[in-house]
KOLMARGU-603357 format. One line per 5 residues: their letters; for each residue x, y, z of C-alpha. Coordinates in steps of 0.25 Angstrom, whole numbers, plus 5000, padded with zeros to 4 digits. Example, Ala and Ser with C-alpha at 12.3 -4.5 7.8 and 13.67 -1.06 7.14 Angstrom:
residues 2
AS> 5049:4982:5031 ~ 5055:4996:5029 .
end
This chain:
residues 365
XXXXX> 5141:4996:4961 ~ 5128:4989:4958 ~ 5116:4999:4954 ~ 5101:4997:4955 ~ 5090:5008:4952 .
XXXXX> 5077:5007:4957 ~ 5065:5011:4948 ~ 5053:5008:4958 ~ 5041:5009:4946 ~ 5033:4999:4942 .
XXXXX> 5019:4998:4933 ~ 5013:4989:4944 ~ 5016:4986:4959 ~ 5020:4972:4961 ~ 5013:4965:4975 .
XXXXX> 5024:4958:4978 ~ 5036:4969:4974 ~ 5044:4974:4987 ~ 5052:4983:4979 ~ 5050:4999:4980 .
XXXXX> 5041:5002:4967 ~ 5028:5009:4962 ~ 5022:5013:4949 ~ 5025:5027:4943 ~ 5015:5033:4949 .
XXXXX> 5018:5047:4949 ~ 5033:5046:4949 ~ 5041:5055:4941 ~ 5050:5046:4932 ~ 5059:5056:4927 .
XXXXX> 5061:5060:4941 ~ 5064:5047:4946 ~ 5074:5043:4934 ~ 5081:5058:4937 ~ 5080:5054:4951 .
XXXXX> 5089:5040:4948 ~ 5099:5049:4942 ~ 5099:5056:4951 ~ 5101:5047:4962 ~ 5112:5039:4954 .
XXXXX> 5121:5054:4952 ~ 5119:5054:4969 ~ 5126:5042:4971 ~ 5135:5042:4959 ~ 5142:5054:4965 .
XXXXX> 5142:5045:4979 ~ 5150:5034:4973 ~ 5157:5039:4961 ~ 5166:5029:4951 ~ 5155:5017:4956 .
XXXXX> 5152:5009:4941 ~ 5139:5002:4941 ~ 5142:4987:4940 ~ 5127:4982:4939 ~ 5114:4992:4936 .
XXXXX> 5100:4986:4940 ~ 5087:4993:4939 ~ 5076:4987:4945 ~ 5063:4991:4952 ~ 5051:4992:4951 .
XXXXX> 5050:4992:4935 ~ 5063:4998:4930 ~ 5057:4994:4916 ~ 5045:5002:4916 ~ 5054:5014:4915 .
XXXXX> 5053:5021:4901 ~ 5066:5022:4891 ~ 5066:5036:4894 ~ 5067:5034:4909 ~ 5078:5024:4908 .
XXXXX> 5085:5030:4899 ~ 5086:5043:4909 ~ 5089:5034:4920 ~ 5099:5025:4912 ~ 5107:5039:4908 .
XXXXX> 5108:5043:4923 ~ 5113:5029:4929 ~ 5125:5031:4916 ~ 5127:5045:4921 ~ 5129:5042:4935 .
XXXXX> 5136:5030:4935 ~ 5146:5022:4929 ~ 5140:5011:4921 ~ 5151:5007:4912 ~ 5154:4993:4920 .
XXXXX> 5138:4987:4923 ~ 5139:4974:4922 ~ 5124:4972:4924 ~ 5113:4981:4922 ~ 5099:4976:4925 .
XXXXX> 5083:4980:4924 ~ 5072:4975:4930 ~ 5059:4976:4919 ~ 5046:4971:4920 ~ 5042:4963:4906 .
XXXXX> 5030:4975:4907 ~ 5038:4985:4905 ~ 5045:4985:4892 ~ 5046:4979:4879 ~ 5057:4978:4868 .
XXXXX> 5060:4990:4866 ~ 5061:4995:4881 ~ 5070:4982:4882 ~ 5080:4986:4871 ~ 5082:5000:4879 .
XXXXX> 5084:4991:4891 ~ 5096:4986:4883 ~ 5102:4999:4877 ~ 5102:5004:4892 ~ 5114:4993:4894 .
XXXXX> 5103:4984:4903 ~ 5109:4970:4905 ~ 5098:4963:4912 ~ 5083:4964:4913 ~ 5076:4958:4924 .
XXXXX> 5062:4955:4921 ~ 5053:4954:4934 ~ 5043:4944:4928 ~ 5040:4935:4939 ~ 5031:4925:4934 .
XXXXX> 5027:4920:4920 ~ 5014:4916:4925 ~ 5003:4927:4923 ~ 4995:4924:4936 ~ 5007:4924:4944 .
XXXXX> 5010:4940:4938 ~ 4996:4943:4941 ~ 4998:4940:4957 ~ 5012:4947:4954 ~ 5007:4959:4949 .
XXXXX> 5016:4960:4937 ~ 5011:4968:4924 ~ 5017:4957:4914 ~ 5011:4944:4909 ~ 5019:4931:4906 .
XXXXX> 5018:4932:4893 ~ 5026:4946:4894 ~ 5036:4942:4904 ~ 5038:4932:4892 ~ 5042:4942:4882 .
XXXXX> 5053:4950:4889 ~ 5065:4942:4889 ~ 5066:4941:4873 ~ 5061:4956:4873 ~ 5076:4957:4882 .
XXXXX> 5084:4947:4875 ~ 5079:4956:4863 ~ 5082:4969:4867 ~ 5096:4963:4871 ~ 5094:4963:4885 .
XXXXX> 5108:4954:4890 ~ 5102:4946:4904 ~ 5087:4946:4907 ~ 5083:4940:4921 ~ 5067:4937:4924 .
XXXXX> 5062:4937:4939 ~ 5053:4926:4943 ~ 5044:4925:4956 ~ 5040:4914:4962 ~ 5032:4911:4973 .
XXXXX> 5019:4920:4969 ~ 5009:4918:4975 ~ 4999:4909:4965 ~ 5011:4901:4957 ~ 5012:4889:4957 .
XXXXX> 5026:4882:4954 ~ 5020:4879:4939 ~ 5018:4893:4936 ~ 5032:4896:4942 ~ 5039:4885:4935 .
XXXXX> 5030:4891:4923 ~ 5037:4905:4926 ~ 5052:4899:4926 ~ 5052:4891:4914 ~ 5046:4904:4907 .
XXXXX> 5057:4913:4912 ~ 5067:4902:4908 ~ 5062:4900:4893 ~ 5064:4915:4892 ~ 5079:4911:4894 .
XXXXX> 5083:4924:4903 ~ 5096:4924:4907 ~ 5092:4925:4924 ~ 5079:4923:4933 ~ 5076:4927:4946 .
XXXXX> 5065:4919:4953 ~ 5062:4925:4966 ~ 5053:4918:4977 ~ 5041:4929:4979 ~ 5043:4937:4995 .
XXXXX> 5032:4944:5000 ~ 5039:4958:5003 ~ 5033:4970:5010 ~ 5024:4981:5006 ~ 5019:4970:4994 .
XXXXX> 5004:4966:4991 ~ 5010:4952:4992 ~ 5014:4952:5008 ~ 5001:4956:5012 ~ 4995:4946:5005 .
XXXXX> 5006:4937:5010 ~ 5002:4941:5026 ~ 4987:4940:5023 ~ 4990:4925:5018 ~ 4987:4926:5004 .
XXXXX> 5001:4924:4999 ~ 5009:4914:5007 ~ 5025:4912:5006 ~ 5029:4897:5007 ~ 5042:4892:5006 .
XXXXX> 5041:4879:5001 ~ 5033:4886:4990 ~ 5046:4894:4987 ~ 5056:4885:4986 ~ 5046:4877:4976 .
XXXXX> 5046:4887:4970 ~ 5061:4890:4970 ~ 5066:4876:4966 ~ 5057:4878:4954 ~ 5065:4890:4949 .
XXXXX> 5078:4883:4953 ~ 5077:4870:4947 ~ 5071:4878:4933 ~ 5080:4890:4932 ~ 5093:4880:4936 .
XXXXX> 5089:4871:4925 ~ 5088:4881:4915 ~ 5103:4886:4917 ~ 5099:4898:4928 ~ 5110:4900:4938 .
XXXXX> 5102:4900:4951 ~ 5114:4911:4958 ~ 5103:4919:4968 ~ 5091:4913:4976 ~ 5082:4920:4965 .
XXXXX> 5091:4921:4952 ~ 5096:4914:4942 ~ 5104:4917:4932 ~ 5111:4911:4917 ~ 5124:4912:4916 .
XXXXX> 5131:4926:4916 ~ 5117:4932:4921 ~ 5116:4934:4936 ~ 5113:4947:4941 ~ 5124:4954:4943 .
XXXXX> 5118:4965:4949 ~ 5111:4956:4960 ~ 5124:4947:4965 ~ 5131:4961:4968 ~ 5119:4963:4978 .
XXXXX> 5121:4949:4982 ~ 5136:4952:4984 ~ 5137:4963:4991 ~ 5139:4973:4979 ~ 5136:4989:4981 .
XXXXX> 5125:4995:4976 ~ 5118:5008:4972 ~ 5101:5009:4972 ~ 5094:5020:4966 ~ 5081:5024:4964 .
XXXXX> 5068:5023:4975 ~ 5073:5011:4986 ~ 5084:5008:4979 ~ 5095:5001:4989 ~ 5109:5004:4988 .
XXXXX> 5121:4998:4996 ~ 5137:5006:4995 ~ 5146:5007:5005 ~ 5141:4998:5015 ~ 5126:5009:5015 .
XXXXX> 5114:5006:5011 ~ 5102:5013:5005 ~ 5088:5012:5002 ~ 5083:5025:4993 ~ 5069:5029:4997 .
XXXXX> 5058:5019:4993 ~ 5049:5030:4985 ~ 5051:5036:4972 ~ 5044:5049:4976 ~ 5055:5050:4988 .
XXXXX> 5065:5045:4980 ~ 5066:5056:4969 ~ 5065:5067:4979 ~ 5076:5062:4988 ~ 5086:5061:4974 .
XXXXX> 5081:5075:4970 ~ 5084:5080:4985 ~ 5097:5073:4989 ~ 5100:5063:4978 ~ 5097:5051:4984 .
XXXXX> 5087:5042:4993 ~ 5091:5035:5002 ~ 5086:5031:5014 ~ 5088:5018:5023 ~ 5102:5018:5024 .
XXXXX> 5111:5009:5030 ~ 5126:5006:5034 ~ 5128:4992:5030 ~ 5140:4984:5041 ~ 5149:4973:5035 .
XXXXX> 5139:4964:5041 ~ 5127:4967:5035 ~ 5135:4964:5021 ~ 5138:4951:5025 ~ 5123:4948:5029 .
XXXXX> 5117:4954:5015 ~ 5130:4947:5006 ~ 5124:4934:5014 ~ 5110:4936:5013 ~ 5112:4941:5000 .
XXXXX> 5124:4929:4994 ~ 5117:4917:5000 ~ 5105:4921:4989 ~ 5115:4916:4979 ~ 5123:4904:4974 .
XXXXX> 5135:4908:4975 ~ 5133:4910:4992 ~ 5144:4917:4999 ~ 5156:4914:5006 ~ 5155:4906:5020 .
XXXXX> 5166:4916:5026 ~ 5154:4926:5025 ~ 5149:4920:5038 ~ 5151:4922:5051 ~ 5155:4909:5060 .
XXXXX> 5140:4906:5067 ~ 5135:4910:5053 ~ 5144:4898:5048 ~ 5138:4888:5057 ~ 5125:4891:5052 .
XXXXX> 5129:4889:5037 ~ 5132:4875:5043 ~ 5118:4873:5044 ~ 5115:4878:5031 ~ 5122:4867:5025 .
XXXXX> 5118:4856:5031 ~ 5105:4860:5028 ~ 5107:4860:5014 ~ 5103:4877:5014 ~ 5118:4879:5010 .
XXXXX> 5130:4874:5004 ~ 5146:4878:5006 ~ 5154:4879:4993 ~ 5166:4885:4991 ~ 5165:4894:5003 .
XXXXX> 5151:4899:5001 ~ 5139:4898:5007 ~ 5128:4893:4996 ~ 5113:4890:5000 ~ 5107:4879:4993 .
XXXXX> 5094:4880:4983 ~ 5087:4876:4998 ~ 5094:4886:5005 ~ 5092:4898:4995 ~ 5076:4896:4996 .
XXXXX> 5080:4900:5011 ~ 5091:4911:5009 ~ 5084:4922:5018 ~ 5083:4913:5029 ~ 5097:4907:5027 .
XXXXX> 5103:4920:5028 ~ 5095:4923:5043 ~ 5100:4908:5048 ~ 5114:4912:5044 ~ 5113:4926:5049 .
end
């Protein structure tokens, strides 16, 4: 079973971040950490003997907690479940949030793989972005990590902002590449819901163009292929031995367990979604151990949509025999079009055809 916390706090709100977060306000962190716990003793009794195979904690700012607060949280997940065979254990930070010191107790917490949401090394960009770092600090963390003994560090770049230019973001990549981490996801910027970006996008301040974005992604290909990154995933690529082992069970139709506010879990063929609100959160733990809400039954079929929605992101495709017959025919299209390619059975899009994935996926479908 895969496992992945939510810790929805964050110093500064983001105004392009869809995910559930807020700044600590008035929360009660020793209540929210009991109330982890709390949830993980829940469902350890509902699916006993279920070991841990990858551990991600993500956010939010999962690196804004104190030393105190993860330890507590860190001794809870041990108590609950059965760690002994994670293959992978990984943590968002932000290069704000912690110095060397912090980072070696990331390591003594058994922490494999950090993943640092800088986004930009170009300090105007991190202005429209919102984020509390500068270039100059983003600089200084991977060697902080490598230091403190940190095994696989990835760095999340954006592209796409609003204001950069391609120099800036060929700028921003070869930075990220001289820092030599060992992965880097580059994500093409989406104008999500209940963000300050989208209503700046409807009002015609921001604009979305997608001949801009696939200059923007040939960039990144063509410099992150040439400097010995594996491009496995539209927006990931990785040095030998450090994919996210954690993200290609998602891809592959792995089970997982979500804890914490809007955390998403799928076992059993169920899904949940807990309640998106700390405050809410904690009392539906205290009141009947857990928080979920939005549940659905999940049919064969709709595994075999996600598994291609979700495979054809990657290089490695899935097989052809995943297809139904009028689906095939379609595929046929895809070929000759150059979006796609056959090999060994599998479906695989091409560079072109993964700058379209989404709306592959609906023409397939």
């Amino acid at each position: 079973m895969q496992l992945y916390l939510h810790i929805p706090f964050c110093h500064r709100i983001c105004p392009y971040c869809s995910f559930y977060k807020h700044t600590p306000g008035n929360t009660d962190m020793k209540a929210f950490i009991r109330s982890i716990g709390d949830e993980a003793a829940f469902y350890a009794k509902k699916f006993p003997s279920r070991k841990v195979n990858t551990l991600y904690m993500g956010g939010g700012t999962p690196s804004m907690l104190s030393r105190t607060l993860l330890a507590q949280l860190h001794s809870q997940l041990q108590t609950h479940f059965d760690l002994s065979e994670l293959k992978e254990f990984t943590f968002e930070a932000n290069p704000a949030t912690f110095d060397l010191k912090k980072a070696q107790y990331f390591a003594e917490m058994g922490i494999t793989r950090i993943s640092l949401g800088i986004q930009s090394f170009d300090n105007s960009v991190l202005k429209t972005l919102g984020r509390e770092h500068t270039r100059e600090e983003a600089q200084l963390t991977v060697p902080i990590l490598r230091q403190a003994g940190i095994l696989q560090v990835n760095i999340d770049l954006m592209f796409s902002i609003p204001g950069q230019t391609l120099d800036s973001w060929r700028d921003t990549l070869e930075c990220a590449i001289a820092l030599k981490p060992d992965h880097i996801s580059a994500y093409n910027l989406t104008y999500e819901e209940d963000t300050e970006f989208i209503k700046k996008y409807t009002t015609g301040e921001y604009i979305d163009d997608p001949d801009t974005n696939a200059k923007f992604f040939h960039l990144s290909h063509k410099l992150l292929t040439e400097a010995g990154f594996d491009h496995y995933e539209t927006s990931n690529y990785a040095k030998d031995g450090a994919k996210s082992t954690h993200n290609k069970s998602y891809w592959q139709g792995a089970e997982y367990l979500g804890l914490g506010p809007s955390a998403v879990s799928t076992i059993h063929q169920t899904r949940w979604k807990n309640v998106p609100d700390t405050a809410a959160y904690i009392r539906h733990i205290a009141t009947v151990g857990h928080a979920k809400t939005e549940i659905e039954n999940l049919t064969e079929e709709d595994f075999r949509i996600e598994r291609i929605a979700l495979m054809l992101r990657t290089t490695e495709g899935l097989p052809i025999s995943v297809f139904k017959d009028d689906e095939i025919n379609r595929i046929q299209t895809l070929v000759s079009e150059n979006l796609a390619t056959i090999n060994k059975d599998n479906l695989i899009l091409t560079p072109s055809g993964s700058l379209l994935v989404d709306s592959i996926v609906e023409h397939i479908l």
